[in-house]
BAVOFI-624922 format. One record per atom (N, C-alpha, C): x, y, z. Coordinates in steps of 0.1 Angstrom, whole numbers, padded with zeros to 4 digits, always signed. Each point is the difference from the previous one (the first is absolute). Example, Ala and Ser with C-alpha at 12.3 -4.5 7.8 and 13.67 -1.06 7.14 Angstrom:
<lolos>
+0132-0057+0078
-0009+0012+0000
+0009+0012+0000
-0004+0011-0007
+0009+0011+0000
-0008+0011+0008
</lolos>
This chain:
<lolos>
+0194-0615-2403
-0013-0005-0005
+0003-0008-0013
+0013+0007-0008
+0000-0005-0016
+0007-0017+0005
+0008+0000+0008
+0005-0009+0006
-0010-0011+0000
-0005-0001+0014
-0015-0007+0000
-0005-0004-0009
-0002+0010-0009
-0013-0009-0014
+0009-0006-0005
+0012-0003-0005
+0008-0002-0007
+0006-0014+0009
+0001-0003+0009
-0002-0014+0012
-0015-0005+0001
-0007+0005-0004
-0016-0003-0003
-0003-0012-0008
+0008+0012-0011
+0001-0006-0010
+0005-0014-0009
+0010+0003+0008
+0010-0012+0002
-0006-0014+0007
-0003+0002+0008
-0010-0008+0009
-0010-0010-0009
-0005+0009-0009
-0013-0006-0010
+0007-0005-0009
+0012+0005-0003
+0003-0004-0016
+0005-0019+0006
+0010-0001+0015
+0001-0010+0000
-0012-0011+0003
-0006+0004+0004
-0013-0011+0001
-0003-0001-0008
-0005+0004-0014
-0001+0000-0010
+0012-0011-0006
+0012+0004+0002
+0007-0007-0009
+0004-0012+0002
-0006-0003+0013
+0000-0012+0009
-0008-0012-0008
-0009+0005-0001
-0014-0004-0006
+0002-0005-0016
+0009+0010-0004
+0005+0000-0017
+0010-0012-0003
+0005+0002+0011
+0013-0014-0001
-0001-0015+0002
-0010+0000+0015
-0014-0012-0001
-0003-0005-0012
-0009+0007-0005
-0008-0001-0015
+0009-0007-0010
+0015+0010-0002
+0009-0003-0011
+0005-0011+0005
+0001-0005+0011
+0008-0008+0002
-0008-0012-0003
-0014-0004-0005
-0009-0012+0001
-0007-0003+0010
+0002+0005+0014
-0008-0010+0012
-0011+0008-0001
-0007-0010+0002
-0016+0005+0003
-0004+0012+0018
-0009+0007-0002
-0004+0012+0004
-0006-0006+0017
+0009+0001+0006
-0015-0011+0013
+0000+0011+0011
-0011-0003+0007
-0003+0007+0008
+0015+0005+0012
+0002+0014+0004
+0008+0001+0010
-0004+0010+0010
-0002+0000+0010
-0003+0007+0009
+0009+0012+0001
+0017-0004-0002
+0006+0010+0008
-0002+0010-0017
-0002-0005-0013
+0003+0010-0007
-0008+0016+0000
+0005+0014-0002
-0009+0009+0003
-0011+0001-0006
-0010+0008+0006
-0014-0004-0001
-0003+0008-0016
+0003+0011-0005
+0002+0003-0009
+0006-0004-0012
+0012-0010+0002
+0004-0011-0013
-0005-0012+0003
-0014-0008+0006
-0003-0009+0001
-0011-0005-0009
+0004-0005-0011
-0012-0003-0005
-0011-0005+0002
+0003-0009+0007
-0010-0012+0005
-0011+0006+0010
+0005+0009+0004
-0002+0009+0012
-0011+0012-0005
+0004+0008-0013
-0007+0007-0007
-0012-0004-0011
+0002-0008+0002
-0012-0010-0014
-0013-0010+0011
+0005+0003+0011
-0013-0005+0012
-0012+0009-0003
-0009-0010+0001
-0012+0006+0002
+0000+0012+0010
+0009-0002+0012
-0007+0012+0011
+0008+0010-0005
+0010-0001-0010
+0002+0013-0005
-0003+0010-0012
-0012-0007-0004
-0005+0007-0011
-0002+0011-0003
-0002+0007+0015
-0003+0012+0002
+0014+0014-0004
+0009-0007+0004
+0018+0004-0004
-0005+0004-0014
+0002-0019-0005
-0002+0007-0014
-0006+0005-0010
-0016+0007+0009
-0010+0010-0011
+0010+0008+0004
+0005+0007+0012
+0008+0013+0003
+0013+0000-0009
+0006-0011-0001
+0011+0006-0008
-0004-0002-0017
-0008-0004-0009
-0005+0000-0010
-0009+0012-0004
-0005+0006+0010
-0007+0017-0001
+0015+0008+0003
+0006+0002+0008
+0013+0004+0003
+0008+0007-0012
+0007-0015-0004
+0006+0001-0013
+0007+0005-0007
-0021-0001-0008
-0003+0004-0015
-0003+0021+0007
-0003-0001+0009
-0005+0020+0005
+0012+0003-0003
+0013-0007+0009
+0011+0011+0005
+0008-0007-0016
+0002+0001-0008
+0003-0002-0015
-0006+0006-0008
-0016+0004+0000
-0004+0009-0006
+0003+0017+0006
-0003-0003+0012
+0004+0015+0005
+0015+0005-0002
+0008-0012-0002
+0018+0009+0000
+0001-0002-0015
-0010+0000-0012
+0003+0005-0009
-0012+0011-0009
-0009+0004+0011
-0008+0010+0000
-0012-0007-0012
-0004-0007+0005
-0014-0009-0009
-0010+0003+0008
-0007+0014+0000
-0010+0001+0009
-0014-0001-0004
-0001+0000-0014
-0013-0003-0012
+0003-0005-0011
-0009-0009-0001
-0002-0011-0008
-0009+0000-0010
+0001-0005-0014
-0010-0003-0008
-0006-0023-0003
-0002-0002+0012
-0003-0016-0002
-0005-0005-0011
+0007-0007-0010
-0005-0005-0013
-0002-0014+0003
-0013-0007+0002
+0000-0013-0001
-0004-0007-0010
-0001-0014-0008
-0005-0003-0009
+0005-0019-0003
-0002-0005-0008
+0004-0015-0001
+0017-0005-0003
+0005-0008+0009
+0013+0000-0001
+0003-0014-0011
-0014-0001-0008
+0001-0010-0011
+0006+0007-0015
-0004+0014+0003
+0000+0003-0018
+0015+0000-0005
+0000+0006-0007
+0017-0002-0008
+0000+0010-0009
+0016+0003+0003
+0007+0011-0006
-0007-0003-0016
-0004+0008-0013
-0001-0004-0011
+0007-0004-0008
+0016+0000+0004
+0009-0010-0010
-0001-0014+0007
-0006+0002+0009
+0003-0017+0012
-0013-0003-0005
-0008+0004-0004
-0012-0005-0007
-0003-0006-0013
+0009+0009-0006
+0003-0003-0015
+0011-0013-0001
+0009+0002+0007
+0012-0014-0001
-0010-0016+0007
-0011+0003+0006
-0009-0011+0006
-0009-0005-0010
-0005+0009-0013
-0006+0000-0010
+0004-0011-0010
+0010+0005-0002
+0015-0002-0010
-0002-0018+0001
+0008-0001+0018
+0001-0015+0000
-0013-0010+0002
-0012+0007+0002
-0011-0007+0002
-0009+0000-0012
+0005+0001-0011
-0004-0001-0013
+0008-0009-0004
+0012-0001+0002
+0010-0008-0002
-0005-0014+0001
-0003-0002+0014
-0002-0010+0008
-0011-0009-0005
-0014+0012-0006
-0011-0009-0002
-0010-0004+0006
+0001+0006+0014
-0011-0006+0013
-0009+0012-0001
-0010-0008-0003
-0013+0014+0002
-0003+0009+0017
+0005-0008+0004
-0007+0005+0012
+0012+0011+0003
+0011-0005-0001
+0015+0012+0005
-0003+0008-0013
-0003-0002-0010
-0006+0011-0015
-0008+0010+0007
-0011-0001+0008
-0009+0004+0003
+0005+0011+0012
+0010-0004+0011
+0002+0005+0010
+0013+0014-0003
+0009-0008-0014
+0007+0008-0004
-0010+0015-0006
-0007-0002-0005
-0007+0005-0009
-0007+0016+0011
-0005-0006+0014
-0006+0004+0009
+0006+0008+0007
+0012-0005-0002
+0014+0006+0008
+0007+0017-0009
-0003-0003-0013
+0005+0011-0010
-0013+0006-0001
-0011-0002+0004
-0009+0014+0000
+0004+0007+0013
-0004-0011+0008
+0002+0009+0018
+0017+0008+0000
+0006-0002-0008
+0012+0006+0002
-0001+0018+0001
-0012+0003-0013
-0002+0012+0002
-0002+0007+0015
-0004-0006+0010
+0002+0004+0014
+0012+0006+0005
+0011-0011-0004
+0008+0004+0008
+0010+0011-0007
-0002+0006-0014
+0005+0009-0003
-0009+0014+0001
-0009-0001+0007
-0011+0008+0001
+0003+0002+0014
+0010-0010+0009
+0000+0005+0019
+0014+0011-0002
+0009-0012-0010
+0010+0010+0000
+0004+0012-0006
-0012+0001-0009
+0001+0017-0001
-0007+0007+0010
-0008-0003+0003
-0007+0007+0013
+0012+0005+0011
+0005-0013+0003
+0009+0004+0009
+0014+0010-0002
+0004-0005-0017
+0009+0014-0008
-0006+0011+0006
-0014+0001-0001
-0004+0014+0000
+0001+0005+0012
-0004-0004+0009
-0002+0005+0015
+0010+0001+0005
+0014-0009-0004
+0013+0005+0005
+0008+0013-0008
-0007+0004-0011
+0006+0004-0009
-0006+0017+0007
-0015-0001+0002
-0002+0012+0005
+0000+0000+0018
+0003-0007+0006
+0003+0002+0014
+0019+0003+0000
+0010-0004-0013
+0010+0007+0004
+0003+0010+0001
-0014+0011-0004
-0001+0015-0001
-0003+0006+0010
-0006-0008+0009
-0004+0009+0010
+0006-0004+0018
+0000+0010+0009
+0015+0003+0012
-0001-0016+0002
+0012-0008+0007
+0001-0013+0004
-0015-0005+0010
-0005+0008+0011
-0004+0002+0007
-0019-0004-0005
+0000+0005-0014
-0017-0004-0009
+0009-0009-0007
+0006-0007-0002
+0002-0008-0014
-0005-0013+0006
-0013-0008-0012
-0005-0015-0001
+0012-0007+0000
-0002-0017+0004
+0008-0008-0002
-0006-0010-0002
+0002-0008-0011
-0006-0013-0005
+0004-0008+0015
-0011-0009+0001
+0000-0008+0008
-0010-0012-0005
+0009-0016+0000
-0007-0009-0001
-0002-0010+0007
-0006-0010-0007
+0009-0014+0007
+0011-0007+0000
+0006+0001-0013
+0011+0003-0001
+0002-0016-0006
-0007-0007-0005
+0002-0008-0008
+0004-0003-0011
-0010-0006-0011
+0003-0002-0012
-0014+0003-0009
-0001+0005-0011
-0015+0001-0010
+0000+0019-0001
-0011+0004+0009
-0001+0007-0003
+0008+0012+0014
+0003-0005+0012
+0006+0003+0008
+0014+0006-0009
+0005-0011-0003
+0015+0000-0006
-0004+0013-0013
-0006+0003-0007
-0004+0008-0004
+0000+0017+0003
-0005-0002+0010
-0004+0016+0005
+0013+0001+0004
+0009-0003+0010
+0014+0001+0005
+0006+0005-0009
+0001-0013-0019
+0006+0004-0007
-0003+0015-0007
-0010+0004+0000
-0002+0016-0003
+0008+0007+0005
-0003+0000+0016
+0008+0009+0012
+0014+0000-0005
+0005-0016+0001
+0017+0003-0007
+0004+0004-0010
-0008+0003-0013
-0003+0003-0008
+0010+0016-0002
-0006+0005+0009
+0002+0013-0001
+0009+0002+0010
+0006-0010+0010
+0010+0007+0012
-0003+0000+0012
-0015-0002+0002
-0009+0004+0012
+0006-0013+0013
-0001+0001+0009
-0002-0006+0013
-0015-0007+0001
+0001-0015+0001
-0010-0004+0000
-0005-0012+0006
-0009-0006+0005
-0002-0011+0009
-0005-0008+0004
+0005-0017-0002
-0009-0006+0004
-0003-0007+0012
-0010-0005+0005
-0004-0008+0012
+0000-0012-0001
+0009-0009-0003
-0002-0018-0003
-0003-0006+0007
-0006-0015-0002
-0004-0007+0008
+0005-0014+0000
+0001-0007+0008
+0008-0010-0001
-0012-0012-0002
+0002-0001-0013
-0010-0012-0004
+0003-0006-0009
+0000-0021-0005
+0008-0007+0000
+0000+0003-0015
-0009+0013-0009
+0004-0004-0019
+0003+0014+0004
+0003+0010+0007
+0003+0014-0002
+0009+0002+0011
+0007+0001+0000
+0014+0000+0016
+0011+0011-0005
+0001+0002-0008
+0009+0013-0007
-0007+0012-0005
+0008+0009+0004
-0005+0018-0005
+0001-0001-0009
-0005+0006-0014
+0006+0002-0012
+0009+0012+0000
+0009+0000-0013
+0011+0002+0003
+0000+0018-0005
-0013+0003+0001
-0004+0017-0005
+0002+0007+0016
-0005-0007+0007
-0001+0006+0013
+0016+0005+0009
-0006+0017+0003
+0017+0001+0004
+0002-0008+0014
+0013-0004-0003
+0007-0013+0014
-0003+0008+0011
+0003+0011+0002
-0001-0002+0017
-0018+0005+0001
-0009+0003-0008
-0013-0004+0005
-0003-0013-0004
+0004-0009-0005
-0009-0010+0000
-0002-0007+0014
-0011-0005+0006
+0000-0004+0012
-0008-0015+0001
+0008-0008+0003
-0011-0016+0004
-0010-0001+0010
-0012-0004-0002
-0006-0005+0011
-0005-0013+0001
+0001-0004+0013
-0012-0016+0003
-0016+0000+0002
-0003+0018+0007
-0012-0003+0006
-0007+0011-0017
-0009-0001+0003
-0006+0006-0016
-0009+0014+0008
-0007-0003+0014
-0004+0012+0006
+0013+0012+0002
+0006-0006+0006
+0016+0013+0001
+0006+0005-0017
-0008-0005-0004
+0010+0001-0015
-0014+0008-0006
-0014-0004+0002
-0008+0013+0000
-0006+0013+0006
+0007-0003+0011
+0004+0012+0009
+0008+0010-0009
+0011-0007-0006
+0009+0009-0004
-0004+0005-0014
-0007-0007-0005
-0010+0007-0015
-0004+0010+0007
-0008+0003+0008
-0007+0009+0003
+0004+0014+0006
+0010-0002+0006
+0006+0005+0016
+0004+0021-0011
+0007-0007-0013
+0003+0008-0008
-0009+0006-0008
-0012-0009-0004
-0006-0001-0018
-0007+0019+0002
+0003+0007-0011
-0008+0012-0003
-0007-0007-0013
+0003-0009-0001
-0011-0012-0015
-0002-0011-0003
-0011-0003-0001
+0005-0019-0006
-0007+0000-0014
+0007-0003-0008
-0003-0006-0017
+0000-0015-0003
-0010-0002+0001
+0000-0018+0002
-0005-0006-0016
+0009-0006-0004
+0002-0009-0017
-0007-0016+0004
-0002-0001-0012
-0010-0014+0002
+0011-0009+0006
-0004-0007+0007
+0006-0012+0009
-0011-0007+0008
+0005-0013+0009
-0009-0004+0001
+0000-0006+0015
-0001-0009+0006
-0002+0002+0018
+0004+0014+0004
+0017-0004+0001
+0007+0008+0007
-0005+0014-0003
+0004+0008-0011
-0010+0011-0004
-0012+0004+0009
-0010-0012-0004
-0014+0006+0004
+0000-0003+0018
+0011-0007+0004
+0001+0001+0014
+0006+0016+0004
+0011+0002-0007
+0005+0017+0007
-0008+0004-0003
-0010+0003-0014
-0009+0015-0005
-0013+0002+0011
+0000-0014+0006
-0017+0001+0004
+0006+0004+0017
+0012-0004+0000
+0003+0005+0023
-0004+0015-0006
+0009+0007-0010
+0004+0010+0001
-0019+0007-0002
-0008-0004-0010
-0013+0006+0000
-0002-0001+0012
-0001-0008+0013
-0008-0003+0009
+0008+0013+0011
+0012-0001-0004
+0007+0007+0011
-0006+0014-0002
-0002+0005-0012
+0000+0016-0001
-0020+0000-0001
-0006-0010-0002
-0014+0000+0003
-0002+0006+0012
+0005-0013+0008
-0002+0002+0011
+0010+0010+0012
+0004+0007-0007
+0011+0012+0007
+0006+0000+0009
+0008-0014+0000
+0012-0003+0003
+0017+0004-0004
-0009+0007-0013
+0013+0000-0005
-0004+0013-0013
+0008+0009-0001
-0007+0014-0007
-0003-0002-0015
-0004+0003-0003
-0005-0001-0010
+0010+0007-0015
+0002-0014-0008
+0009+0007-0014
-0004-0004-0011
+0006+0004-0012
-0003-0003-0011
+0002-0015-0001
-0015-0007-0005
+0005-0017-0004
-0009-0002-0015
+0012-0007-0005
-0001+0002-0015
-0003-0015-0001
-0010-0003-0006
+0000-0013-0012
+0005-0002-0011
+0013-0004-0005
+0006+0001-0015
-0005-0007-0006
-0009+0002-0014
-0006-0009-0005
-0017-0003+0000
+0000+0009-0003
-0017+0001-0001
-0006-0018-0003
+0001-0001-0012
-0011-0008-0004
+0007-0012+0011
+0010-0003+0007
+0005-0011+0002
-0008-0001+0017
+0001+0010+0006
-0008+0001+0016
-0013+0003-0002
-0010+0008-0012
-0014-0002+0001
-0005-0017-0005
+0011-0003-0006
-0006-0013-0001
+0000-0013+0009
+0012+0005+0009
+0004-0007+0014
-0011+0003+0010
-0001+0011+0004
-0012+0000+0011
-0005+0011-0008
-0017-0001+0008
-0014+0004-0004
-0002+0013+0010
+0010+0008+0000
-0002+0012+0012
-0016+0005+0006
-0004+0005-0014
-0017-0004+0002
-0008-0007+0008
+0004-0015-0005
-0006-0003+0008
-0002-0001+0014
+0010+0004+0007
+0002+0003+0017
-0006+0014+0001
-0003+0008-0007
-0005+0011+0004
-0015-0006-0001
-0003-0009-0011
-0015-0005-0002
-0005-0007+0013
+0010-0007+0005
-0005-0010+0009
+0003+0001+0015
+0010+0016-0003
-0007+0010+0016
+0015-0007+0010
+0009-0008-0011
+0011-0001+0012
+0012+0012-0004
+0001+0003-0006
+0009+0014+0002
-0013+0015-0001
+0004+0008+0001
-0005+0015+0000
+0002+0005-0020
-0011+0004-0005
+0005+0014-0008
+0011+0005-0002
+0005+0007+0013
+0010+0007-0003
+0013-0002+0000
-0001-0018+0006
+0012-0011-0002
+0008+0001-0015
-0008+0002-0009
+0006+0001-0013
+0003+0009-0005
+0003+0009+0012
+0010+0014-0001
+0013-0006+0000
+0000-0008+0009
+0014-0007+0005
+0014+0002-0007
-0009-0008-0011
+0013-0002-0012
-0004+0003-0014
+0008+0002-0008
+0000+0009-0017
+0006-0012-0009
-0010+0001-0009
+0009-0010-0013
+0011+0008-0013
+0010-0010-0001
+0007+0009-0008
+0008-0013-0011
+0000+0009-0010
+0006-0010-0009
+0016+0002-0011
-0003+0013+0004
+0015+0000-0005
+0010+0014+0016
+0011-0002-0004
+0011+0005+0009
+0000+0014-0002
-0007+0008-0003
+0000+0012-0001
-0012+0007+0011
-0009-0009-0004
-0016-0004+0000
+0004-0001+0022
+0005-0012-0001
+0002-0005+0015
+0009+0015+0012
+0011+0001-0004
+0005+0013+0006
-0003+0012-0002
-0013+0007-0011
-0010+0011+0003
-0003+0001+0008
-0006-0016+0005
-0015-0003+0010
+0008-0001+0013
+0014+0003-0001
+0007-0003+0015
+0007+0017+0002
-0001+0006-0010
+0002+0016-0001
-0013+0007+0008
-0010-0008-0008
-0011+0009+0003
-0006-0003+0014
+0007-0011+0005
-0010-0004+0017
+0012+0015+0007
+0014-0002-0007
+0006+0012+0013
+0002+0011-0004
-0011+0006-0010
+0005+0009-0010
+0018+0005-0005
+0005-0004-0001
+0013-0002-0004
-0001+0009-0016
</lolos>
């Protein structure tokens, strides 16, 4: 049998290397029939195979978290604009320099909102710091997007202290790289953004969501709808940032105007600092 896999093996690695030497060698990639159907590109990026690849993009990222025991999650989402607060302060620095009001202004915007992202990454200190206390089997794991702002933030907590942590990237043309907090063999790419919030969820025992802006209020609102509508069980979801989400939406007024329920704004808890946020995620599991 060891045999076999190990001729299997072999099998794949040359088709593969076939492909590798193609590439290196300059000639362009053209269609081949006899090549195997599994190293064919041309072959795998067809429409009629799209279906392949939702299965192997859910696949993956499961059997990677499951062989290093990532069975619960804490999902931190938030804006992948903000900046570390020395990266804020050095943007300061040269845009005073420079004299342009408007980069004065954006600098300026950039060193207040910074306080966010030292505000994800203690959070996340924290939650790694007290999930390394408890059996492998209960212990949180940061889980992002795995970007840059405030993503790159929360990761950097986790590493912070040692912890295992992870993100979900996406392949898009100003964000294509993991940041470099995230441990290497979780970080995971994706193309489709549904499979890639499949896998936000698949784990989440929480989501703590930091001001950001589409993308954010795209994941925060599947995940309200999902657990509204009980598809999906119901966890702690945090607003970080009080004044910054009551002034973004009017929760009120959906309860006024009869398109959510009352007890919709059970849903989620506001929280404003990192202490404040992982009570409110102690207290949904009593922990």
């Amino acid at each position: 049998m060891e045999a076999n896999t190990q001729l299997n093996d072999r099998r794949l690695a040359d088709a593969w290397a076939e492909l590798q030497a193609h590439a290196d060698g300059g000639a362009s990639l053209d269609a081949d029939a006899y090549r195997l159907a599994f190293a064919d590109p041309e072959f795998l990026l067809r429409r009629e195979t799209r279906g392949i690849r939702f299965q192997l993009e859910m696949l993956k990222p499961d059997l990677g978290h499951a062989a290093q025991g990532i069975d619960n999650t804490v999902v931190v989402f938030g804006s992948a604009r903000y900046l570390a607060p020395e990266d804020a302060e050095k943007a300061l620095v040269a845009a005073e320099a420079q004299g342009d009001a408007q980069a004065l202004a954006k600098a300026r915007r950039d060193v207040r909102n910074a306080r966010y992202y030292d505000l994800a990454r203690e959070f996340s200190r924290l939650v790694a710091s007290e999930s390394e206390k408890r059996a492998p089997a209960d212990r949180l794991y940061i889980c992002t997007g795995g970007g840059p702002g405030i993503m790159e933030a929360a990761n950097r907590g986790a590493h912070d202290v040692g912890a295992l942590n992870v993100g979900l990237n996406i392949a898009l043309p100003h964000e294509q790289k993991g940041n470099p907090y995230i441990t290497p063999s979780l970080c995971f790419k994706f193309h489709y953004f549904a499979l890639r919030k499949m896998h936000f969820m698949m784990r989440a025992k929480a989501l703590v969501a930091f001001p950001g802006g589409f993308g954010t209020l795209d994941e925060l609102f599947e995940v309200m709808t999902l657990v509204q509508t009980r598809k999906a069980k119901p966890v702690p979801i945090v607003l970080f940032g009080s004044d910054f989400w009551k002034r973004l939406i009017n929760f009120d007024l959906l309860v006024e105007e009869g398109t959510i329920s009352p007890e919709d704004l059970g849903l989620f808890h506001f929280a404003d600092e990192p202490e404040q946020a992982w009570h409110q995620i102690q207290a949904f599991y009593r922990l």
